[in-house]
KENU-98029 format. One line per field, with one value per residue (C-alpha): x, y, z. Coordinates in Angstrom, 2 decimals. Example, Ala and Ser with C-alpha at 12.3 -4.5 7.8 and 13.67 -1.06 7.14 Angstrom:
REM KENU-98029
px c(12.30, 13.67)
py c(-4.50, -1.06)
pz c(7.80, 7.14)
***
This chain:
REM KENU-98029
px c(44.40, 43.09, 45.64, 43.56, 40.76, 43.20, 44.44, 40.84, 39.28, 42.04, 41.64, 38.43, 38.95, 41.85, 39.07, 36.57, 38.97, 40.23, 36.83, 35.97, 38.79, 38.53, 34.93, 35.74, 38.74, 35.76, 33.54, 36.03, 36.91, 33.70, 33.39, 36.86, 39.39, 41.46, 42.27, 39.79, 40.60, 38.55, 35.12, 33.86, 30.32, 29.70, 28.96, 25.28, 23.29, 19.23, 16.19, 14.54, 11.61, 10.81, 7.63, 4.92, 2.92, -0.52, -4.36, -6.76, -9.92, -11.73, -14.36, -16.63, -19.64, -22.22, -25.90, -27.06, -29.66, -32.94, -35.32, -39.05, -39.29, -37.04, -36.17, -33.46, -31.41, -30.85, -27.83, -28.21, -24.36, -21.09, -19.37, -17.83, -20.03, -20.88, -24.71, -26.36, -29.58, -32.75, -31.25, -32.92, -29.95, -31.33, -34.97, -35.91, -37.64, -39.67, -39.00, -36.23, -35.55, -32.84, -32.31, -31.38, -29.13, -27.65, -27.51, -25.93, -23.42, -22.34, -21.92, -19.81, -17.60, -17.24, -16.67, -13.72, -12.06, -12.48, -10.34, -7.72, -6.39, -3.66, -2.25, 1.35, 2.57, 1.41, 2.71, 5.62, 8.17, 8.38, 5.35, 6.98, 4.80, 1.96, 2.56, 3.61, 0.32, -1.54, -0.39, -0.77, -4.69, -5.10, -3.99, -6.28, -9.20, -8.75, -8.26, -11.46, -13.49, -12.04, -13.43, -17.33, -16.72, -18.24, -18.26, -14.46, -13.74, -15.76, -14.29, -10.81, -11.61, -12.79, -8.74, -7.45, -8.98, -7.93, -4.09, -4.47, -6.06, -3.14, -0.89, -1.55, -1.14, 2.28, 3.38, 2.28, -0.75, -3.29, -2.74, -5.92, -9.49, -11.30, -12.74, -14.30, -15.59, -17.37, -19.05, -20.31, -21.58, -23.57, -25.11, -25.89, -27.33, -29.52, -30.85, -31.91, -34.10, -36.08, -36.71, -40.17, -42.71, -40.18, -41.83, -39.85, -37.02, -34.32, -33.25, -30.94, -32.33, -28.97, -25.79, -22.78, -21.09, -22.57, -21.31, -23.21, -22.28, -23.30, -21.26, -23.31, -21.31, -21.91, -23.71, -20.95, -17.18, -18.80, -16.64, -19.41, -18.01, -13.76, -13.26, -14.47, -13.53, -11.90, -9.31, -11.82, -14.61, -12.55, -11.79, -15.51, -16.36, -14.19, -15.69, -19.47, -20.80, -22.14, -26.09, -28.62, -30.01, -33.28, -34.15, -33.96, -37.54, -36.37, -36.45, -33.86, -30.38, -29.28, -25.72, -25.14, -24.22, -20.74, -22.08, -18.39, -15.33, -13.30, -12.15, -10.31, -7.90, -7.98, -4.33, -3.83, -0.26, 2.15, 2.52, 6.68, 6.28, 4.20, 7.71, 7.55, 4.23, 3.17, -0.51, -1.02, 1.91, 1.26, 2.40, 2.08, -0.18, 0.43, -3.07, -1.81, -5.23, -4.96, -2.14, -0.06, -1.14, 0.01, -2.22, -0.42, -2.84, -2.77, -2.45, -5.20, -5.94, -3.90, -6.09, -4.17, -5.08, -2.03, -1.17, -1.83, 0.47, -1.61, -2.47, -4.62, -3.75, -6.26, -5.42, -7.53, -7.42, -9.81, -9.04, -11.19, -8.76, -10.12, -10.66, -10.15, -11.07, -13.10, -12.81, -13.33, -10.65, -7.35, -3.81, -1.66, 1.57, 2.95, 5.78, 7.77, 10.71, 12.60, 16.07, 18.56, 22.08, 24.41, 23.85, 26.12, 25.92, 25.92, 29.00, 31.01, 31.02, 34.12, 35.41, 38.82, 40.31, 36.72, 35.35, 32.81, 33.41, 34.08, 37.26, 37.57, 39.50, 41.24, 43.24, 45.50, 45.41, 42.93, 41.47, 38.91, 36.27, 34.54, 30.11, 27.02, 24.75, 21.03, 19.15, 19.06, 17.13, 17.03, 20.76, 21.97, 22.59, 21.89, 24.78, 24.66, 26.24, 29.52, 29.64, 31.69, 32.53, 33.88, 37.36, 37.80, 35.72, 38.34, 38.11, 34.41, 33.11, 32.11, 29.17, 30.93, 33.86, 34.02, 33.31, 35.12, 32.27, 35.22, 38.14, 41.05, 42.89, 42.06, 43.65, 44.50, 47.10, 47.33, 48.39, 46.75, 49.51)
py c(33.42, 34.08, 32.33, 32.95, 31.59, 27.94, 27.95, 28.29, 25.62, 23.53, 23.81, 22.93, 19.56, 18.48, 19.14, 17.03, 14.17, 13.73, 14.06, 11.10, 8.57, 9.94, 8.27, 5.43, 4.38, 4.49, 2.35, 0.06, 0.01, -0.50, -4.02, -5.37, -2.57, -3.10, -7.00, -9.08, -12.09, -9.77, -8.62, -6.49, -5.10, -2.56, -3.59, -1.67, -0.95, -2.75, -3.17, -6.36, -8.18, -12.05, -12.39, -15.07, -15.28, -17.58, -17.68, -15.90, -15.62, -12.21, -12.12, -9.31, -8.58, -8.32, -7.86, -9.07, -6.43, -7.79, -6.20, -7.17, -6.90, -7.66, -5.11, -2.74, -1.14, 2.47, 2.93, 6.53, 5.13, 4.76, 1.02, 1.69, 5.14, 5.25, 5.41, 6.22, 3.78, 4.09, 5.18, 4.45, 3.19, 1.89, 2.20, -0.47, -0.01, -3.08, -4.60, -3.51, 0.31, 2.12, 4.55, 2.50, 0.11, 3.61, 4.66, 1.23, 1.50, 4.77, 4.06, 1.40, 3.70, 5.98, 3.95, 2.20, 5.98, 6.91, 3.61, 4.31, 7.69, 8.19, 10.60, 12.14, 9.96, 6.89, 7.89, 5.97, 6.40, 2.77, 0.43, -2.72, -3.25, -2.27, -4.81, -7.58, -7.07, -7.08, -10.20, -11.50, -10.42, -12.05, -15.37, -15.15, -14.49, -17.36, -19.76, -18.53, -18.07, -21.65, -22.59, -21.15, -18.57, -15.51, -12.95, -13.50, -13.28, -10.35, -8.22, -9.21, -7.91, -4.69, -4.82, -5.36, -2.14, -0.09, -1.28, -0.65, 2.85, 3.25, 2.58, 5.37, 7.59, 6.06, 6.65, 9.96, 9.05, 10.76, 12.81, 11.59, 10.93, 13.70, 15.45, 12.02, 11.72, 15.03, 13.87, 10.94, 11.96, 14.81, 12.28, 10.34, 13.56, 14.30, 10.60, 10.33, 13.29, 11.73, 8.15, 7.72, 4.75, 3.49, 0.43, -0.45, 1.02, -0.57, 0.72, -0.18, -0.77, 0.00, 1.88, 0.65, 0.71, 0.09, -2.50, -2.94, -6.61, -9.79, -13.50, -15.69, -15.79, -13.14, -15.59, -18.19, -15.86, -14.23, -12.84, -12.91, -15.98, -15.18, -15.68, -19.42, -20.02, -23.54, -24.82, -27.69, -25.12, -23.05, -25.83, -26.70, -23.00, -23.37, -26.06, -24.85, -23.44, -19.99, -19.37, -19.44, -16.35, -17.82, -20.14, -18.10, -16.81, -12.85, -11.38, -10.63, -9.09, -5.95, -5.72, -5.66, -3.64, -4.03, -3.48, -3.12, -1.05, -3.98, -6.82, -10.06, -12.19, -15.62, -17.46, -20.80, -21.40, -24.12, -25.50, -24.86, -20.83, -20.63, -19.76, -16.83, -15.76, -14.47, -13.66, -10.04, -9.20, -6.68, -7.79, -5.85, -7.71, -6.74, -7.03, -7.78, -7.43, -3.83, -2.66, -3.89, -1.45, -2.65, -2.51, -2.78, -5.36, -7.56, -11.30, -11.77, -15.70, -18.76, -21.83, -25.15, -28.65, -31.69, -33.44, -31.09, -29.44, -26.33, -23.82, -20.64, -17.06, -14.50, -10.74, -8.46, -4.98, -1.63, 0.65, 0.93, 1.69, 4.22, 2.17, -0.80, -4.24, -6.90, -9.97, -12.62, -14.77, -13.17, -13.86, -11.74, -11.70, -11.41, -9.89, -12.06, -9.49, -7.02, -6.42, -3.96, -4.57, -5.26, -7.21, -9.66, -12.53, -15.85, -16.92, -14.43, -15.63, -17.82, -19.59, -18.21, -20.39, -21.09, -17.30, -16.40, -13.27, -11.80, -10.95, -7.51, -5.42, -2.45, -0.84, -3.50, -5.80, -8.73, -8.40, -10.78, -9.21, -10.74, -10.62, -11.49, -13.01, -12.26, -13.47, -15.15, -14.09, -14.62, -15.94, -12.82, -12.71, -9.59, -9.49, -6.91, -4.14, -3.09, -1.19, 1.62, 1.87, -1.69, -2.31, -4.54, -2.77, -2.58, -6.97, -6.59, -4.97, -1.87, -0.26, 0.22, -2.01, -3.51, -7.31, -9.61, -11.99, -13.53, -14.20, -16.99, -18.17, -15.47, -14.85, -12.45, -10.07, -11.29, -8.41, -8.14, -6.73)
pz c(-37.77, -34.21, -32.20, -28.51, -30.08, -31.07, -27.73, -26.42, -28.82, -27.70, -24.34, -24.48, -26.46, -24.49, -21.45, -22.88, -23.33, -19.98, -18.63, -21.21, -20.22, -16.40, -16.94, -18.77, -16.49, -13.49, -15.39, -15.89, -12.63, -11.42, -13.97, -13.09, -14.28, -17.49, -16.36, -18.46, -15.48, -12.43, -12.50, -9.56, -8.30, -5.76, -2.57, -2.64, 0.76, -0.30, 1.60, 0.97, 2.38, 2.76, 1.61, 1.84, -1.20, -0.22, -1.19, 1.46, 2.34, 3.18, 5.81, 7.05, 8.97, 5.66, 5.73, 2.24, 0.48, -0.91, -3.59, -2.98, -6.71, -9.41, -11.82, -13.30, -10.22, -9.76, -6.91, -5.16, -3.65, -4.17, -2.80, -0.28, 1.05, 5.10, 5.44, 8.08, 9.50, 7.13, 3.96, 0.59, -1.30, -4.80, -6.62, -8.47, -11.83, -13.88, -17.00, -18.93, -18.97, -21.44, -18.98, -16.48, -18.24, -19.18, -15.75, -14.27, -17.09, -16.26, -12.60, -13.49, -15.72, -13.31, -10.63, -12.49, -13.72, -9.79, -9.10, -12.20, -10.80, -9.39, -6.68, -7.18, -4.31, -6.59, -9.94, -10.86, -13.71, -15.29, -15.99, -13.86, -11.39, -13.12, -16.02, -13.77, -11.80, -15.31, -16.90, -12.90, -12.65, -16.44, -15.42, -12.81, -14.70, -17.12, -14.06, -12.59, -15.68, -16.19, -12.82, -13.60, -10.89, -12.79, -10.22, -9.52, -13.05, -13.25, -10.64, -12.37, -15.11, -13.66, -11.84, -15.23, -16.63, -13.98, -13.89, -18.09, -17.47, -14.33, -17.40, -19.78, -16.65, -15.79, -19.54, -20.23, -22.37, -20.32, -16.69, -15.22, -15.54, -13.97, -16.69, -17.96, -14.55, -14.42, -17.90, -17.26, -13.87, -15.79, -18.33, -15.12, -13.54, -16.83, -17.46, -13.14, -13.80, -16.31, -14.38, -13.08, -12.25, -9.33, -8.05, -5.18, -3.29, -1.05, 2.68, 4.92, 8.65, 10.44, 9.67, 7.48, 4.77, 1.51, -1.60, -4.59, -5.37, -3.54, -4.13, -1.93, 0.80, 2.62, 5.58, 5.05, 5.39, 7.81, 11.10, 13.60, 15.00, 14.26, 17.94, 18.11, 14.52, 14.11, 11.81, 10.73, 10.55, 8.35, 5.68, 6.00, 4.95, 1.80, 0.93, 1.44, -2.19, -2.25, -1.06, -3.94, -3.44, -5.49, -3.00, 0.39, -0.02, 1.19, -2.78, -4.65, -4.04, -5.24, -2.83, 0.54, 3.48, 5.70, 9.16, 10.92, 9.77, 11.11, 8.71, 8.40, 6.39, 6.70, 5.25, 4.71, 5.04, 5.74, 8.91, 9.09, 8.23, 11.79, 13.84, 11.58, 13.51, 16.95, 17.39, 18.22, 16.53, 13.61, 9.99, 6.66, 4.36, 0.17, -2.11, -5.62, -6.75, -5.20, -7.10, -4.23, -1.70, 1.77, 4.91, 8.81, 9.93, 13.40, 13.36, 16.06, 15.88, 14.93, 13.86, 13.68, 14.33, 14.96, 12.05, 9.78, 6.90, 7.09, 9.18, 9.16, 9.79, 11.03, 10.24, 11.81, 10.02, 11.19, 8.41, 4.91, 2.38, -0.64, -3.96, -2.40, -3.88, -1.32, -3.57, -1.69, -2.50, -3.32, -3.29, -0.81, 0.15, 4.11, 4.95, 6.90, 7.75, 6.15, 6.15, 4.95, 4.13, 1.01, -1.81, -2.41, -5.23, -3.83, -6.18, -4.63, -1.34, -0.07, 3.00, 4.44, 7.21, 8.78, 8.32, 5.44, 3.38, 0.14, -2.15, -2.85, -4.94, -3.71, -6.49, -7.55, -4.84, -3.31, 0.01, 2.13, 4.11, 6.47, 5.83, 8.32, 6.43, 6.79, 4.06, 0.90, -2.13, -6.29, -6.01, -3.91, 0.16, 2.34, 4.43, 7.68, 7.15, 8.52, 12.27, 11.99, 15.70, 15.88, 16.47, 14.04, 11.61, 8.49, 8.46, 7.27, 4.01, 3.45, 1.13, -1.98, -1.79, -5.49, -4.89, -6.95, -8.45, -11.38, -10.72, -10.60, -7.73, -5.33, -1.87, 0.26, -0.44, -3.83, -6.35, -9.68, -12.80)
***
């Protein structure tokens, strides 16, 4: 019997065992030790921000695009593309062409896969967000489907496609969609060649940026007059139906054209959130419908009127995000403030002669620390946290202390057997 190689196996069990009760005995530590009485959490350093979730409005300079004739719609753009003055940006073709509807469908598709990819900064390892934002953009389209508003439900849809396609990237199903791209934008290619008998084409007769979707209010959210904009104006545009397109006499529309890179976001909100607001301060602004993306935009106008429970918000933004969605009505969410600090649970907090704090447990005895709180969220407080060149520094908790969040007849100094 090789006796070195016993004393090695053996070694190496008796290793593996104190490395499993060294980690056991931290784990229980970390939920209260071995005393079934005490249960701790870490004292963990969080960001969180205080968000205001309301319904808003988007408004833009638009110049509504008319056909002459009405027809099936080639687009020679992309939404979104920067065109200069006098550019041809759809042909229109009568009656009811295969081709075309072919040709619409693809841009469509391919518009959508351009939408659904994802950058490496973007990818994420858990589906979350994205599934929250899913089941989020789904009750959304039932409400407005519910409502008759077909081109909101529409455009929904279209967000709930991409967040699904965003999915398969997020889970490993697929690592993008440029390969599908390049095919359908060859069929595309193959199927324009072979159009002809155009009857009418479309041009634009001054610079902007193009869209390939018009919802009637184009003349009504407008921001040509943001500056003079009144709170009892505003409520009067929300109330104002969208433009018939069939009775204005100037053809038929086939999208529009956004003649200013500058854009605005109009928020109802309650009256008592407004001394979280300064105009000309700058505010991030969070687009659910966008797969959250954030834009730094400036609060530029205030509209409120006495007596009233509501107020408006005016965010001015001047930057076009990629892929972005302009639905006209949307629900966004304002970030207040942000803070950073530890999280504390709400029923861990106690009242020592006067000063708030927490009970913590430092090996087998109870301390109070003292705590700052900052804000309150989803039963937990953000307390500040602890300045490491005050004197009295060791009084107020620390990241990592283990908070005691059970516990029976807890005070200071008291030892736990």
């Amino acid at each position: 019997m090789d006796i070195q190689y016993l004393k090695h196996i053996g070694k190496y069990v008796i290793s593996v065992l104190l490395s499993v009760i060294l980690i056991a005995y931290i784990l229980y530590h970390m939920s209260g030790g071995f005393r079934k009485d005490i249960e701790t959490v870490p004292a963990s350093l969080v960001e969180q921000e205080e968000l205001l979730t309301v319904g808003a409005v988007l408004m833009r300079n638009e110049t509504v695009l008319y056909s002459p004739l009405e027809g099936d719609v080639n687009y020679l753009y992309e939404d979104g593309d920067r065109l200069p003055i006098r550019t041809t940006v759809a042909e229109i073709y009568p009656g009811s062409s295969d081709i075309i509807q072919r040709i619409i469908s693809l841009d469509k598709q391919i518009r959508l896969l351009e939408s659904s990819n994802m950058s490496d900064t973007e990818k994420r390892t858990d589906t979350a967000s994205t599934d929250k934002l899913i089941w989020k953009n789904l009750y959304d389209f039932f409400r407005e489907a519910g409502e008759g508003e077909a081109a909101a439900a529409a455009s929904l849809s279209d967000q709930i496609l991409i967040q699904l396609n965003r999915r398969k990237i997020i889970v490993g199903s697929v690592t993008g969609y440029n390969e599908e791209i390049k095919r359908l934008r060859d069929e595309k290619d193959r199927l324009t060649s072979q159009l002809t008998g155009a009857v009418a084409s479309v041009s634009t007769e001054s610079a902007g940026y193009f869209y390939s979707a018009a919802d009637g209010y184009e003349n009504i959210f407008s921001s040509r007059g943001i500056d003079t904009l009144t709170y009892r104006e505003f409520l009067t545009m929300k109330q104002t139906p969208a433009e018939d397109f069939s009775g204005t006499g100037k053809g038929f529309p086939i999208g529009k054209l956004v003649t200013d890179y500058i854009w605005y976001t109009a928020c109802e909100v309650p009256t008592d959130e407004l001394h979280n607001f300064d105009t000309g301060s700058f505010y991030d602004v969070k687009f659910p419908y966008n797969d959250g993306v954030s834009i730094r935009m400036n609060l530029s106008r205030i509209l409120s009127e006495i007596g009233s429970d509501t107020a408006v918000l005016i965010f001015r933004a001047d930057v076009l995000p990629s892929g972005f969605s302009y639905l006209r009505n949307q629900t966004v969410q304002i970030v207040k403030s942000s803070f950073s600090g530890y999280r504390v649970p709400v029923s861990a907090v106690h009242i020592e002669d006067g000063t708030e704090g927490v009970y913590i447990l430092r090996g087998s005895r109870v301390e109070f620390r003292k705590i700052e709180t900052l804000f309150e969220y989803d039963g937990y407080f953000i307390v500040r946290e602890r300045d490491e060149s005050a004197e009295d520094r060791v009084d107020w908790l620390a990241q990592n202390d283990f908070i005691i969040v059970k516990g029976k007849d807890l005070y200071d100094g008291k030892i736990i057997g």
